[in-house]
Every structure is written in C-alpha cells, then in structure tokens.
N, C-alpha and C positions, 0 to 999 in steps of 0.2 A: 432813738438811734443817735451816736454820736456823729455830730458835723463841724467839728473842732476840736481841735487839742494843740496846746502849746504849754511847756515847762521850761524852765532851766537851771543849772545847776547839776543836771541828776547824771552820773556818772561819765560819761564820754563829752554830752552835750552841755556847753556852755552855754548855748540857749536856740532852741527850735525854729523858733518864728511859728505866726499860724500853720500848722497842718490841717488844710481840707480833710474832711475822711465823706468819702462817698458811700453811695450803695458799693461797690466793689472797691476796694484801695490795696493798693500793694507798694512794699520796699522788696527795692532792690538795691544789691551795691556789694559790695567787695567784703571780705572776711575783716571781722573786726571792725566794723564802720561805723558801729552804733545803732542799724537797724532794727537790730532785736531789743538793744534798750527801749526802742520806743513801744514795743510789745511788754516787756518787761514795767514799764509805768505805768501802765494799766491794769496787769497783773497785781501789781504792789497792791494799788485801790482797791482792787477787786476783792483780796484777802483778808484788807485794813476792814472791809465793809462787814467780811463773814466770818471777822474776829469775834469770839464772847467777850473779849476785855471792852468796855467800853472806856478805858482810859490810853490805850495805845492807840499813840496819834497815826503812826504809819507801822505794818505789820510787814518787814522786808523778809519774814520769811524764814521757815525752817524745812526740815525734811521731807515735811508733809504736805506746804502746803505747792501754790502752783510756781513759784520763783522762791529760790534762796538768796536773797543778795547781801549777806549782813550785817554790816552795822552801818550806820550814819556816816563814819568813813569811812565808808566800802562803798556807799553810794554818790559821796558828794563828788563835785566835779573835780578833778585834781586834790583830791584831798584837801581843799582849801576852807571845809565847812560851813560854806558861805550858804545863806537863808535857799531851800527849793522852793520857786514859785510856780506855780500851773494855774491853767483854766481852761476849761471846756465849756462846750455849746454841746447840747442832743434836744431833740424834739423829743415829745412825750406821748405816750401808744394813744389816750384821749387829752381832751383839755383836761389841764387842772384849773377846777375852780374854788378861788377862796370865799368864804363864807363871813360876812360881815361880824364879828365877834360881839359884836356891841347893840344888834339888830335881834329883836325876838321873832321874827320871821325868816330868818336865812336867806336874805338880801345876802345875794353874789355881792363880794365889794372886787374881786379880781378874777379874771380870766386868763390860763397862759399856756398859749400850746408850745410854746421851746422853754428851757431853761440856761441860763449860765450860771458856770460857778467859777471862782476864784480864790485861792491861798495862796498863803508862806508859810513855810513850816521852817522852821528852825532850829540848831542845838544849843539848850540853855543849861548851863549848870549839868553836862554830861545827861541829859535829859531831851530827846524830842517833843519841840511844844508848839504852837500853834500862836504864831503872829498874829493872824487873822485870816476870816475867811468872807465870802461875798454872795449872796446867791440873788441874781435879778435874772429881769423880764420887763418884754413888752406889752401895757393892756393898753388897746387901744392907739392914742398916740402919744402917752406917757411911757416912760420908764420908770420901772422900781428898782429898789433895790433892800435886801435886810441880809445882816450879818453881824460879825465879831469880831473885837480887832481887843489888843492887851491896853489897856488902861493907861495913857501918858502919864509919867512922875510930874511933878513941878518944876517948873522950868530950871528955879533954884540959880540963873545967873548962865546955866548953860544954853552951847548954840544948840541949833536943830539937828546939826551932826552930830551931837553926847548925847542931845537927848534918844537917840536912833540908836545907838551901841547901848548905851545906859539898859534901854528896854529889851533890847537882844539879849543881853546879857545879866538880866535880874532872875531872881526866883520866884519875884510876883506873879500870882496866879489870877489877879483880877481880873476883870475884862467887863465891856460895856457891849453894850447892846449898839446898831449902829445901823441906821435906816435912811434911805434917797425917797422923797416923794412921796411918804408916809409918817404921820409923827405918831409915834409910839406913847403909851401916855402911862406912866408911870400908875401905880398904886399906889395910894397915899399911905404914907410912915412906911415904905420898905422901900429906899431909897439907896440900899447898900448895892456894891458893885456883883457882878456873875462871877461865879466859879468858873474854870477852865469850861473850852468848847469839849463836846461828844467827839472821842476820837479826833477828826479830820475836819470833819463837815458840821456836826451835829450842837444844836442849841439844847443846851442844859437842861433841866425842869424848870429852873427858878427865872428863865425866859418868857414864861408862860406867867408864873404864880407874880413876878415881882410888875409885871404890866398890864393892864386890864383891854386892852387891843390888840393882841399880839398871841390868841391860841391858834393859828393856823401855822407857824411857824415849823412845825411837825409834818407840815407836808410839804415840806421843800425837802428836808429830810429822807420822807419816804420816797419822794420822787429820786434822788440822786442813791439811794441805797438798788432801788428797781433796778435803774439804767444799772449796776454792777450786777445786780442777780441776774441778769437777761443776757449778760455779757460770758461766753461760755469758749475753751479754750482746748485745743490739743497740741501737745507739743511734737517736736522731730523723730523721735524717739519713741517706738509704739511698741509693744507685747510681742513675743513671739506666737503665734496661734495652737492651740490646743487642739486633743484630742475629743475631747469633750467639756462643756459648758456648764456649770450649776447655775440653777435658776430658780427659785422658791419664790417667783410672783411678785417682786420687790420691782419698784419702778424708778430708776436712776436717773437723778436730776441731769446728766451727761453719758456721754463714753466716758469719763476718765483722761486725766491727762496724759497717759499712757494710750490711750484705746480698749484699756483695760475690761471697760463695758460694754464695748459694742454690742458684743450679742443679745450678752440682758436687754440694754436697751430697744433691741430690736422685739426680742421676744416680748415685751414691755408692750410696744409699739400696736402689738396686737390690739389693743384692746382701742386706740385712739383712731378716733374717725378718720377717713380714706382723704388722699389729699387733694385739693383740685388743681388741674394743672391749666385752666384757662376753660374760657366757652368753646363746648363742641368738643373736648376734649376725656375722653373715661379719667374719673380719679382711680387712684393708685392706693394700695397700702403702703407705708414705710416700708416693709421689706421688696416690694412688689419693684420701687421703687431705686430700691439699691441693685436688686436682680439687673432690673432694665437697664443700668447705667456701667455693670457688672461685665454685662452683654454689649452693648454699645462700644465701648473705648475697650473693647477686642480680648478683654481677660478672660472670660469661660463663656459658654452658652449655657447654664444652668447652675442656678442658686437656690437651696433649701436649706430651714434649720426643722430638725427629725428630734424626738423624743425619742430617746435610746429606748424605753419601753413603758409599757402604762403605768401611770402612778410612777415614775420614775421625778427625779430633779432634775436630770442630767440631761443633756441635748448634746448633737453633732450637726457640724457645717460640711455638709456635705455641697460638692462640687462637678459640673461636666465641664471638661475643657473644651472637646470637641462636641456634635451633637451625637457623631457615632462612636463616642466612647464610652467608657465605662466609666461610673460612676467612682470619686473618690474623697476623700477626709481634706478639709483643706490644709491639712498640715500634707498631705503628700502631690499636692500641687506646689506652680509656683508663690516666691516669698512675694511676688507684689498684687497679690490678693489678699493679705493679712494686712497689708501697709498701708492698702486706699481703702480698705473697708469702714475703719472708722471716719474716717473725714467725709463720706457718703451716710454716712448710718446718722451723724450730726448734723449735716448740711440739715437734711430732712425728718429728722428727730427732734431738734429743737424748734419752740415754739414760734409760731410769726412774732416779728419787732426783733427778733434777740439778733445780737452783735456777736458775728463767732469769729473769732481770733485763731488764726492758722499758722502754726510756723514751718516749714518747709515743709511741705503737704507730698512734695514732689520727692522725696528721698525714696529708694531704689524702685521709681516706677521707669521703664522704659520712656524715652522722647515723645513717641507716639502718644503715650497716654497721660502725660505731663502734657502735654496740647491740649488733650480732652479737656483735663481740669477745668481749664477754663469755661468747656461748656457746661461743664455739671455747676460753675460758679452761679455764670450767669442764671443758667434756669433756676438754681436756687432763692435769688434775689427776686428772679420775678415772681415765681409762683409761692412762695413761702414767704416773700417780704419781709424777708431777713439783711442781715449786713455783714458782708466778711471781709476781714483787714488780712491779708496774707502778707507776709514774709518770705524768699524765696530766690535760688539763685537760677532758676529756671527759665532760660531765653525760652525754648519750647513755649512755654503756657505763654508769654509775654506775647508771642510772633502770634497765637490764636487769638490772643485778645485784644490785639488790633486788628487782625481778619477783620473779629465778627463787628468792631466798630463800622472796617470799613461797609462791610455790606450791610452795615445800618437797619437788619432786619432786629435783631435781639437785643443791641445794649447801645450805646451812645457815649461819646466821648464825656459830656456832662456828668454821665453816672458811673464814670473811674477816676479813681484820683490816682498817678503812678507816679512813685519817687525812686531816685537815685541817691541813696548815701556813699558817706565817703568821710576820709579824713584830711582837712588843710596841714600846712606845713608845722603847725604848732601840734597837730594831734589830737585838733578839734573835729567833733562831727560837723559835717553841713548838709544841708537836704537840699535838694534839686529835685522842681518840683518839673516834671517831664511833662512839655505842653505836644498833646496828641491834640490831630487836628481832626473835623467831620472823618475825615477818609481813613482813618487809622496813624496816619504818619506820625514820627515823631523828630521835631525839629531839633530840638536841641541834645541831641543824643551825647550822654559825656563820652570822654575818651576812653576807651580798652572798658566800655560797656559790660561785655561779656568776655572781655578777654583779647588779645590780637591777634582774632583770625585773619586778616589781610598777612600780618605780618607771618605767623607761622605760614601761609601757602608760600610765600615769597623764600622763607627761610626752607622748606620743602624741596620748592624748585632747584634753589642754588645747591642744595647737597645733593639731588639726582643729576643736574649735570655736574657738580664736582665728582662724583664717581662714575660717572661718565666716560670724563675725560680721563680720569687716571685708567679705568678699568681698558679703556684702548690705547692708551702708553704701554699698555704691560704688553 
C-alpha cells in the first residue's frame, strides 16, 4: 500500500511536498484546486504500467483508458516543460527477498518489506524520456539503493549548469547502471553503456546480461508494477442501471471505471470465499455484503440478482424499498441505488492490500447517506485490509469521520490522512494538510471550508428583517 507520494511539475502543481497517504485519505477543497490532479498522477502510472508499449515512458491517456490528459504540454506545470519529478513510498503485501546472484545456494543477500522509488521524466527532442530513476530500501540498518540515470557527456570546458541542459536536452539514449551500497560488478568485455529505461521505472535486459550481480533487479520492477495492478479506480460519473445484465461467467478485474461491471462483478463474486468480518462475527458473501450496507444507510430493505430464466445469460437487479412493498427492477427505484452500488460492490470485491482510488463517490446520494460512506469506508479498511484515497466535496462524510475518530471505537486520527486543496494567488495548487486531533477535531480549518455558512445565515437574517420592515411600511 502506498504511504507517500510527492511530484512536481505536473499540471496545477508546481510541487506537492510529501503527501502522507493513510489507511483512509481524502481531498478536499474548492472546484479547480488540483485535488483530482493528484488522483489523476497515479492514474497516468497506473496505465503507463498496463501499457503493451514497453517504450512509452508515460501513457497520459486516450479514450480508453482511465485519465485522458494529453500531451506533455497539457500536463507540464504552466506549460513551462520543465523535467516532472515524483517519488513514492508503499509497503509490500510479503517481504521481498533478494536472492544472492553470485551464491549457488540462495543465500538471501536482501530483505525489504517497503519500497521507494524515485524519477524525472522529461521532454527531449519532442520525445518523453526518462532522466533517471531510483528504487531503494532499508535491510537492516543499511540503505540501498539501484537505478538509472542518462549517461554525463564530457565536461568538454563546460559548467555543471551546461552540463545539466546539455543532457536535458540531447537525443543520447545511453544510460549507466547506478547503485548506493552495492557495487555492481561489471562482466568482463561488455563494458558498453544501457539502452534507455523500461518505460518509467523498468531496467532493460542488458542490466542483467551486461553485469554478473545484478539478476534481481527484475523484482523491484515487479514489485512497483503490483503496487499499480492492486491499485483500482471508479470515477464520478457511473452507468445509468439496466434493465437487465449479461453475464457469461467472466470474472472482472473491477467494476469498471464507469461502474459499468458492477453486477458481473458481483455475480463473479459468487464463486470467491465468504468474507470475514472480525472474531465472533458470521462472514458474508460480497453480495450478502452489499445487501447489508444496501439496508443499513436506509436505501432498500432488499437486494437480489435473479437469473431471468434457466440457462439464460441475462440477470435482473431486483429491489424492495420498503419491507411491505412490492418487489421492483432497480431501474424503477430511486437513482441513488445505481450510484453507490458500485463503490460498495469494489470496496468489497477487490482483493485485500489493493488501493482503491475514489473520486466523488458522494454525487447524487442524499446527505444522510454521504455520512454513511464513511462507515462503509472504515469497515472496508478494517476487515478487507484495503486502502482508499477519496476525493470529495462532501462535509456530510467529513462530519462522520470525525465522529467516528472521536468515539475512538472503529478508526483513529493516525489512520486518516485529510487534506484541503486550494489555489495561491499565482494559481498554484497548495495542500494543507488538516491536523485532526484524538477527539475528531480539526484545528486548522481553512477559510469558507465548505463554503460561508455563517455568512449566508447572517445574509438570510438581514433580508427577512429587511422585508420585514418594508412589508409593515406598506
């Protein structure tokens, strides 16, 4: 799970500073602030990862995939082109252990339950390429580190400053191998420089072939490709709900960035073991699960999916709103039973460890149950061991999830990380990192947070006694 991110450069943001990311994290802040950029960064990763090209450095996205953002100046900060840099921290679901390459018994030579990484990506010769990148860890009480970085020219007379543009701006594609607390030991007579990095993150073949201690390299790799597979998203904007569902047995890595698979997914679901919700507690099926929470934050008291007829494909979402009512189709109920249903059907459909990225989860649910959210959040994280980053302009869920801090029975100030975006006078993003105390409170609250409710009741008041008073002149 990710427990750090910071970039800069990348379209709003002239530079993040650390962002914590907890078990639970959310932005919030004003239209246009840059919050969803930061959603959007990981997104970009996310696609660069489950691109087939293995030469595009960052995949900003087409109509397909989860962000369209297009071209390198459409993302750079003020359109200034200047190098994006980022790094993250996430722990990893087991240790990774490295395997001594040079030992015929599989002497561990490393051990590392978190990882970091770090780049620059840059535009060279109207081309996205890859300055360098960095991947370390802690074994023990050393630090490591292996990575890539472009290959210095010769000095040739120039400062540090030419030499710096010089490399920004060439079409050399070499690059060197580049290690902390590790020496790498060359294979004798292929002494020639590496071809460009794998995409973003990824060491070449000839990383491996051109050094004779250096085959684990491959699972730093796979480590940071996971962290993006495990990483799984729903956007604002979800399906209108059908009449009936096709389903031929297919098991859907998600809902869909739409919500588009909910139901598959759920009918999928069937077949995956029951979940446990703590000691002393019955597990649930996934759907069992969605019913319960369905019922709970006050939308129906009955949830089924029915096989329209035997040997059929086709399924209906059938619905009871009340308990003495009649049964009905969810398209002829209300719309905010098609809206939370996939964000419930993902919370508890995706696998434990995954990172599920949420962006306004709360669009047309009532207040009431924009509150809820927040308990379906929490119990997610506890009993699923999941992680979710929300985005949201929702005081409701905000106001719950200090409650439940302050009664200190289900979640803890430690395990939310809550921000405020916003924009300075230049039109830069800034993150304000909101310090909530043991008790829920929150000290630093920015100005017109959610807006000026003081102020509209005061602007309220003056207009009912200004018509007041006129309405008894007359």
């Amino acid at each position: 799970m990710l427990t750090q991110l910071e970039f800069q450069n990348f379209k709003s943001w002239k530079r993040t500073e650390n962002i914590h990311i907890a078990p639970l994290t959310g932005f919030f802040g004003t239209n246009s602030s840059g919050k969803t950029s930061i959603l959007q960064f990981l997104l970009m990763l996310k696609q660069t990862v489950e691109s087939s090209d293995r030469q595009r450095v960052l995949h900003t996205g087409d109509d397909k995939t989860y962000v369209y953002l297009g071209t390198y100046y459409d993302i750079s900060h003020r359109h200034e082109l200047a190098p994006i840099d980022f790094s993250m921290n996430w722990t990893l679901p087991k240790p990774l252990k490295i395997i001594d390459p040079e030992s015929s018994k599989n002497r561990p030579l490393f051990t590392a339950d978190a990882l970091a990484f770090q780049a620059s990506i840059a535009l060279k010769s109207n081309n996205i390429s890859v300055n360098k990148f960095q991947y370390s860890f802690q074994h023990e009480s050393s630090q490591y580190a292996f990575g890539m970085q472009r290959q210095v020219r010769p000095n040739n007379g120039q400062t540090n400053d030419d030499q710096i543009i010089d490399n920004l701006t060439s079409t050399n594609q070499k690059y060197e191998l580049v290690t902390d607390g590790y020496e790498a030991k060359r294979v004798r007579g292929r002494g020639w420089a590496l071809p460009k990095p794998i995409k973003t993150y990824g060491f070449p073949d000839q990383s491996s072939g051109y050094y004779q201690n250096t085959g684990f390299l491959s699972d730093f790799v796979l480590a940071f490709e996971e962290l993006f597979h495990d990483l799984y998203y729903l956007g604002p904007l979800r399906e209108y709900p059908n009449r009936s569902y096709a389903w031929a047995g297919e098991r859907p890595q998600d809902v869909g960035r739409r919500g588009e698979l909910a139901v598959q997914a759920l009918l999928a679901s069937r077949s995956l073991p029951k979940l446990s919700r703590g000691r002393g507690r019955k597990k649930l099926t996934v759907e069992e699960m969605v019913a319960k929470w369905l019922k709970e934050l006050g939308l129906i008291d009955e949830f089924r999916l029915e096989e329209i007829a035997e040997n059929r494909k086709d399924y209906e979402v059938k619905v009871r709103r009340k308990s003495e009512a009649s049964e009905a189709l969810i398209t002829d109920v209300g719309f905010g039973v098609s809206q939370i249903l996939p964000v419930l059907v993902l919370c508890y459909y995706a696998p434990p460890g995954s990172t599920i990225v949420l962006e306004q989860p709360e669009i047309h649910l009532h207040p009431s149950i924009q509150a809820g959210l927040a308990d379906v959040f929490i119990d997610a994280i506890k009993t699923r061991r999941i992680q979710i980053i929300v985005e949201s302009h929702s005081e409701h869920l905000l106001r719950r999830l200090q409650r439940r801090i302050a009664e200190s029975e289900e979640i803890t100030n430690e395990e939310t990380a809550l921000y405020f975006c916003d924009l300075n006078k230049s039109g830069q993003s800034v993150l304000t990192n909101l310090n909530v105390d043991p008790y829920g409170n929150i000290s630093n609250w920015p100005d017109q947070f959610f807006g000026d409710e003081m102020g509209e009741l005061i602007k309220m008041a003056e207009a009912a006694m200004n018509r007041k008073m006129s309405e008894e002149a007359v």
